[in-house]
C-alpha positions as CSV (number, residue, x, y, z in Angstrom):
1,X,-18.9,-27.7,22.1
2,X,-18.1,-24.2,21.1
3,X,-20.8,-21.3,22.1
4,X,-23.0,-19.3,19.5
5,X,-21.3,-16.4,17.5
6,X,-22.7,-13.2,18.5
7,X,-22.1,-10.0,16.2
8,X,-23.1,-6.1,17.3
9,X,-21.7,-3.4,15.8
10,X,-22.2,-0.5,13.1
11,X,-22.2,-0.1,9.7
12,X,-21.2,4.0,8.8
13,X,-22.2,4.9,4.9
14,X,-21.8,8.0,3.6
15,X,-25.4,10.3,2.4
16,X,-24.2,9.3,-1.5
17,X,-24.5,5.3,-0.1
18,X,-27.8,5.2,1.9
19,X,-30.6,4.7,-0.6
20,X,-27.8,1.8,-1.9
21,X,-27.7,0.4,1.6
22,X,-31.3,0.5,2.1
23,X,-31.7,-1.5,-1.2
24,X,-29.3,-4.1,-0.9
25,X,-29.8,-5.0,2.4
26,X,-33.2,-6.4,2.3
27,X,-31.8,-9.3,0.0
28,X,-28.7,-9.6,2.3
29,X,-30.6,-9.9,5.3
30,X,-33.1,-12.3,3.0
31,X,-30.1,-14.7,2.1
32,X,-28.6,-14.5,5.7
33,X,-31.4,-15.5,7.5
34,X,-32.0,-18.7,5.3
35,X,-28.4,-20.4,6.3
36,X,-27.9,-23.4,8.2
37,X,-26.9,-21.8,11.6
38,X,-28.0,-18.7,11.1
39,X,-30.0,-18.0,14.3
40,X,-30.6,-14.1,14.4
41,X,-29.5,-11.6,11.3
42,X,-30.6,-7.8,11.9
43,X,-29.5,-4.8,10.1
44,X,-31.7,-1.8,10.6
45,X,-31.1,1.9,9.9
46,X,-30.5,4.3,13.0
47,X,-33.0,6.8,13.9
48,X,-30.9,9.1,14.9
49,X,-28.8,8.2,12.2
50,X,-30.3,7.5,8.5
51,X,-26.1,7.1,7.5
52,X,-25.7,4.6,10.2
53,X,-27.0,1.0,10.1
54,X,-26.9,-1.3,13.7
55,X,-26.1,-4.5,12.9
56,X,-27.1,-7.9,15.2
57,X,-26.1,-11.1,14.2
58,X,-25.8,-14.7,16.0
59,X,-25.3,-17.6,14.4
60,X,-24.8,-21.2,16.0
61,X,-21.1,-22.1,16.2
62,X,-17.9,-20.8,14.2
63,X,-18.7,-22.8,11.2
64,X,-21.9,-21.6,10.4
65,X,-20.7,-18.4,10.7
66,X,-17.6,-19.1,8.5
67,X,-19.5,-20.2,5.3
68,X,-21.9,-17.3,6.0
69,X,-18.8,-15.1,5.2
70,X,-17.8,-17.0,2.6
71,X,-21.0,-16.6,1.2
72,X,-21.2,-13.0,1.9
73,X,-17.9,-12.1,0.2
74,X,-19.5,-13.7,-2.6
75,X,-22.5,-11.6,-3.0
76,X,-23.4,-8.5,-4.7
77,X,-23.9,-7.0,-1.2
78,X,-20.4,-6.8,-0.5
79,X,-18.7,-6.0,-3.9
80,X,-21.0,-3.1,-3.8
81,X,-20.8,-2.1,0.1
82,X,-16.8,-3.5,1.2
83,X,-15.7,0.1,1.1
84,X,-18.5,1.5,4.0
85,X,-16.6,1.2,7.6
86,X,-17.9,-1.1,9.9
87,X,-17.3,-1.6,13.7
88,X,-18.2,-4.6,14.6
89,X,-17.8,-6.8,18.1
90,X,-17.3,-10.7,17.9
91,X,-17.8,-12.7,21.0
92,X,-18.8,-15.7,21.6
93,X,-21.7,-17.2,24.2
């Protein structure tokens, strides 16, 4: 049996993008957390930070996670946010 997916990491928008951000990612998170084998999808804004969003994700095994970026890459949050950098750390537990 393979371990859960576990995802930390940032996502870095420019000052133009944050209200954007701050829009679309309620319904992202929304959608996210309704998947078979989703077990834990967080994005919140940074304190320190308003540009930068901290991102914690685990889901139950590599295929959930698989058709939750299938169905992410699908979705109006990622047409509109692909071109924000993201730093992200993918292990498995």
């Amino acid at each position: 049996m393979t371990g859960n997916i576990v995802i930390n990491g940032t996502i870095k928008c420019t000052p133009d993008d944050v209200g954007m951000v701050v829009e679309r990612v309620k319904e992202h998170i929304r959608l996210s957390r309704l998947e078979a084998g989703c077990i834990k999808f967080d994005i919140t804004q940074s304190d320190d930070d308003p540009c930068v969003f901290n991102v914690s994700e685990r889901f139950f095994d590599q295929a959930a996670f698989d058709t939750h970026s299938v169905r992410t890459r699908a979705s109006i949050w990622w047409k509109e946010t692909k071109h924000i950098p993201r730093d992200m750390k993918i292990t498995t537990e």
